[in-house]
C-alpha positions as CSV (number, residue, x, y, z in Angstrom):
1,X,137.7,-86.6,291.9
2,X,135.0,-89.4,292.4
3,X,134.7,-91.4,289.1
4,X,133.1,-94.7,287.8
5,X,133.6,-97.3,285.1
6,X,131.1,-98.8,282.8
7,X,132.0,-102.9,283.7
8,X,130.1,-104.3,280.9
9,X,131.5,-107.2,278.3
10,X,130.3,-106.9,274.7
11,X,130.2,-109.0,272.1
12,X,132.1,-107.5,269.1
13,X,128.4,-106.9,267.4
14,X,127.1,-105.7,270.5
15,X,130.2,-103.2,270.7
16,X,129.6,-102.0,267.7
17,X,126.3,-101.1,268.0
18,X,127.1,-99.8,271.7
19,X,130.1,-97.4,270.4
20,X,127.3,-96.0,267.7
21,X,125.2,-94.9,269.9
22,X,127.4,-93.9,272.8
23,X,127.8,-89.8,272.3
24,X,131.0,-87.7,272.4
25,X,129.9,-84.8,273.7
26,X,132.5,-82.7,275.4
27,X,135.3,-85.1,273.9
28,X,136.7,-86.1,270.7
29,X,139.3,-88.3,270.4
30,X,141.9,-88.2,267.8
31,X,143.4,-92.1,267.6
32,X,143.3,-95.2,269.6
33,X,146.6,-96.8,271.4
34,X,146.9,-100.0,271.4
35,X,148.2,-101.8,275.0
36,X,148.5,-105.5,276.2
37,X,148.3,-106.1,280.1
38,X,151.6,-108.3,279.8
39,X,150.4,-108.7,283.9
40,X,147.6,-110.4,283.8
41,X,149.0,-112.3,280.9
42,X,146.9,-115.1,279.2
43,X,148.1,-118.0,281.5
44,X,147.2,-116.2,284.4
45,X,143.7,-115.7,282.7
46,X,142.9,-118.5,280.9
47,X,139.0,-117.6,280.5
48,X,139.3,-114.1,280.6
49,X,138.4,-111.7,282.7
50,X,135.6,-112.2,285.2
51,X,133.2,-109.3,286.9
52,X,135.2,-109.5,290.1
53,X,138.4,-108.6,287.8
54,X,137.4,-105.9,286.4
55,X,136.1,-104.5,290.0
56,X,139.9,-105.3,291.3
57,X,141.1,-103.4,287.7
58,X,138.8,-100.4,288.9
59,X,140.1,-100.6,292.5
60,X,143.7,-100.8,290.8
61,X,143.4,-97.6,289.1
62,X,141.5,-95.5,291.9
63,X,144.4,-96.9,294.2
64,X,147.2,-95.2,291.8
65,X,145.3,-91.9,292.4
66,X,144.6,-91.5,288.7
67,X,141.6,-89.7,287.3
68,X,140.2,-92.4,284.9
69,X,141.6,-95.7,283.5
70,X,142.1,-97.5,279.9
71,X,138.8,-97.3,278.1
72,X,138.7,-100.9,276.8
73,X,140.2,-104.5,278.5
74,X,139.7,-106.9,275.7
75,X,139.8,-111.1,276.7
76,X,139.1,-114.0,274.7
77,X,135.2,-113.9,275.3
78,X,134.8,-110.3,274.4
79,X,135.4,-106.9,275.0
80,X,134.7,-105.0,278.4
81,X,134.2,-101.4,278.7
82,X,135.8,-99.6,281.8
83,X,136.3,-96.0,280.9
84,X,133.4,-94.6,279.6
85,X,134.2,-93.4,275.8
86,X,132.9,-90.2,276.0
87,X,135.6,-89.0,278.5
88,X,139.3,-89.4,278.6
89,X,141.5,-92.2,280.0
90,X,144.7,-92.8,281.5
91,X,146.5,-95.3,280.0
92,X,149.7,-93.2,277.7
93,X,151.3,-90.3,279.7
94,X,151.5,-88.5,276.3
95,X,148.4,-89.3,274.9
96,X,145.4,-89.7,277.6
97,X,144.1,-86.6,276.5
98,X,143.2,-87.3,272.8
99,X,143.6,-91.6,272.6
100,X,141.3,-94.2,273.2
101,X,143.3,-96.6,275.4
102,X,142.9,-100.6,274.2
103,X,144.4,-103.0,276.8
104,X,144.6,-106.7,275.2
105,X,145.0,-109.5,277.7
106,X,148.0,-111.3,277.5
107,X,152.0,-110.6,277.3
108,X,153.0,-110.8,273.8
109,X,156.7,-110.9,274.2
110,X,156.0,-114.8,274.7
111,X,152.8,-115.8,274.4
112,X,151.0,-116.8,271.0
113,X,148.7,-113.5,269.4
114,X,147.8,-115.5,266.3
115,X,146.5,-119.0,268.0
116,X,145.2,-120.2,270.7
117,X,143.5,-118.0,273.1
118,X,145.6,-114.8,271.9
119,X,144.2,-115.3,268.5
120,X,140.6,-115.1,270.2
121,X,142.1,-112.1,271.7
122,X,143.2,-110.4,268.5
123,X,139.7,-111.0,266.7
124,X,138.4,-109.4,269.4
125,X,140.2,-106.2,269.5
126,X,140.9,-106.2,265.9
127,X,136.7,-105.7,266.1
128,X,136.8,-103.0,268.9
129,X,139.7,-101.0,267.0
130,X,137.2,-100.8,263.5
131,X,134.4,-99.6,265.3
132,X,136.3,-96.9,267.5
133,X,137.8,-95.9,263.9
134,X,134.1,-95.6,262.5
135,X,133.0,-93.9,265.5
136,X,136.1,-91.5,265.8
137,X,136.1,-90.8,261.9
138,X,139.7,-91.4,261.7
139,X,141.5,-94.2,259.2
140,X,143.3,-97.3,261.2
141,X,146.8,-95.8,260.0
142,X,146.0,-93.7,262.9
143,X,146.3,-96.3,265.3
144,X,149.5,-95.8,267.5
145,X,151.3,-98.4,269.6
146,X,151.8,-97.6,273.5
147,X,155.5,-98.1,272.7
148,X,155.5,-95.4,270.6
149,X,154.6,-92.5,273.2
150,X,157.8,-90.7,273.6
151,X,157.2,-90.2,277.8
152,X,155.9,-94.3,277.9
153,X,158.6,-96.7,279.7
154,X,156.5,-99.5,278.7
155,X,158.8,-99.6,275.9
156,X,157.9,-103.4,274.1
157,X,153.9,-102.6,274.5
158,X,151.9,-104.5,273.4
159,X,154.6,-107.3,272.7
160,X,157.1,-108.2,270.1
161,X,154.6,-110.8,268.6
162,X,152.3,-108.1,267.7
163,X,152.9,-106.4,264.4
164,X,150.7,-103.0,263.5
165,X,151.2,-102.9,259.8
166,X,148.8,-106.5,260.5
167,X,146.7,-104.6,262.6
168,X,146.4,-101.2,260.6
169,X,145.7,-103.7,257.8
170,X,143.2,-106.2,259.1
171,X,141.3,-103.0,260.8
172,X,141.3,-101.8,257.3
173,X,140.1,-104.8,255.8
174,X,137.1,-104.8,258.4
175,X,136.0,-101.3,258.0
176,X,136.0,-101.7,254.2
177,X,134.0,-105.6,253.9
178,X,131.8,-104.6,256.4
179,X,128.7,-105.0,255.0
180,X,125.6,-102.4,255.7
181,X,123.8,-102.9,258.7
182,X,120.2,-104.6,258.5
183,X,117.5,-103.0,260.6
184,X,117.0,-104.4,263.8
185,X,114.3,-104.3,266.6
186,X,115.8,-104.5,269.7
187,X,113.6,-104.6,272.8
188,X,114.2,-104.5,276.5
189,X,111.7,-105.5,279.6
190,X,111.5,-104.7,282.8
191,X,113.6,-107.5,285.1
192,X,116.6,-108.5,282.4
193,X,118.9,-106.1,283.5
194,X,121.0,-104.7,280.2
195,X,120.1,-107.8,278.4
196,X,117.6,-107.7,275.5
197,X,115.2,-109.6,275.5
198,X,114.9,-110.2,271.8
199,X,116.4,-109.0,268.7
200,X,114.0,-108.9,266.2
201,X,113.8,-108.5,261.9
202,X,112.5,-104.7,261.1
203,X,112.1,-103.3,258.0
204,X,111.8,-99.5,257.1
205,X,109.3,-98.0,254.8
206,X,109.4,-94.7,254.0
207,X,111.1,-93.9,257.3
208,X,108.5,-96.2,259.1
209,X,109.5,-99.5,261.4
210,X,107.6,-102.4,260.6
211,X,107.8,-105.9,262.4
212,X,106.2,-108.8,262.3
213,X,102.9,-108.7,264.6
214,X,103.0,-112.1,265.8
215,X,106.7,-111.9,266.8
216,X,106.3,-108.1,268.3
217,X,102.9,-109.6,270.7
218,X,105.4,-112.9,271.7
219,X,108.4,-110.6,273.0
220,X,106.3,-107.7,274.2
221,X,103.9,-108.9,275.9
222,X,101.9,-106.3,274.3
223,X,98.9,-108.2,272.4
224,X,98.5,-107.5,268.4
225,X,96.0,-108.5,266.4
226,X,97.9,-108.4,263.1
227,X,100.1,-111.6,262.7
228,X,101.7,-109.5,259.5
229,X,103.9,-106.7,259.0
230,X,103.0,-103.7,261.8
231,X,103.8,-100.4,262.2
232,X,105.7,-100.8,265.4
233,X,105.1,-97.2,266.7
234,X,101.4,-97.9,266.6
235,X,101.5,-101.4,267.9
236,X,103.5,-100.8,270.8
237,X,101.8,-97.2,271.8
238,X,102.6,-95.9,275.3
239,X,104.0,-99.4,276.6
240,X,107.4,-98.9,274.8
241,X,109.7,-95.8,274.5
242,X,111.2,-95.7,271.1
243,X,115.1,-94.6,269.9
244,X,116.5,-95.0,266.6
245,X,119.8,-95.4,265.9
246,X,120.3,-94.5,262.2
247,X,124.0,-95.5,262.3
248,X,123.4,-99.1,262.8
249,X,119.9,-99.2,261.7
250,X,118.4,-100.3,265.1
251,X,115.5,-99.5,266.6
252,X,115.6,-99.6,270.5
253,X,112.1,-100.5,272.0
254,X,112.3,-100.1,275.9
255,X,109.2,-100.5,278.3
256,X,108.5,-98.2,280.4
């Protein structure tokens, strides 16, 4: 069966606003399982993963004959997404059918998770586990180790030097401090690819987006007469296609 992975790097803000608005349609997952590569470890990686990587990963996994692959590799510069979310992985013989898979690059059996580059690591994942608890609706003491899956031989995964009651309790801590998202305007133009090109201030009145005129005719291209507040709808008109995104409070403006 012919199948395909996403190959994107994400910021830990961009995840979280790309795991809101990813749907689970046909797939719900129940918990996330938490894996480290061991092989790549850090030293073998010492600026993460690269493009060409991840393609090698992908061929990796299609080689083995398996039907997907872990749904998130996580490096020191952010966190890429291989499996697509909204289907399952392979990545815990018990558990591909109702788990998240979380690889974290490095082998933690000997190399450092709370400085260095494994601490860049842990921030990192630490960010992607909160958001795929948010997103799956299920507390971080739901989080399971891949060491833990009775039919796993990967039986020290992922590494002595990690310890979940930190993680369970720093996902926690995360999910509870994190403060309510501020509306955003985020447009995209034709020739950048899946990179914005701006991110802009929006505020909503009475279910209404409003941005600033002057910034909306700068990033646009669109011309506005009103340097002040404007109802973005109307400002933008047929140029733009619009998409809100009530969870994080974003506003996706994308031209057509």
């Amino acid at each position: 069966m012919a199948w395909s992975i996403v190959g994107r790097r994400f910021s830990a803000e961009q995840f979280e606003v790309y795991v809101a608005a990813e749907p689970l349609r046909t797939w719900q997952p129940e918990f996330v399982v938490v894996h480290n590569t061991a092989v790549p470890s850090l030293a073998q990686r010492p600026h993460g993963f690269t493009p060409q990587h991840i393609e090698n990963l992908y061929g990796f996994y299609v080689g083995k004959g398996w039907s997907g692959c872990p749904h998130l590799f996580v490096d020191q510069n952010g966190i890429w997404v291989l499996n697509p979310l909204g289907r399952p992985g392979v990545h815990s013989p018990s558990w591909n059918k109702v788990a998240w898979g979380v690889e974290m690059l490095g082998e933690y059996g000997s190399e450092e998770f709370h400085s260095g580059p494994g601490a860049l690591v842990r921030d990192n994942a630490v960010a992607a586990l909160a958001a795929l608890c948010k997103k799956g609706r299920f507390p971080p003491e739901a989080i399971r180790f891949h060491k833990e899956d009775p039919r796993t031989t990967h039986t020290t995964c992922p590494g002595s030097r990690v310890s979940k009651d930190w993680i369970v309790a720093t996902v926690r801590q995360l999910m509870t401090d994190r403060p309510e998202p501020q509306a955003k305007l985020v447009v995209y133009r034709h020739g950048l690819g899946d990179d914005p090109a701006a991110v802009l201030p929006l505020e909503i009145r009475e279910g209404r987006a409003y941005a600033s005129g002057t910034d909306l005719a700068r990033v646009t291209g669109v011309p506005v007469d009103d340097p002040g507040a404007v109802l973005v709808r109307d400002a933008l008109g047929p140029r733009y296609t619009l998409k809100w995104v009530g969870a994080t409070k974003r506003l996706y403006a994308v031209e057509v």
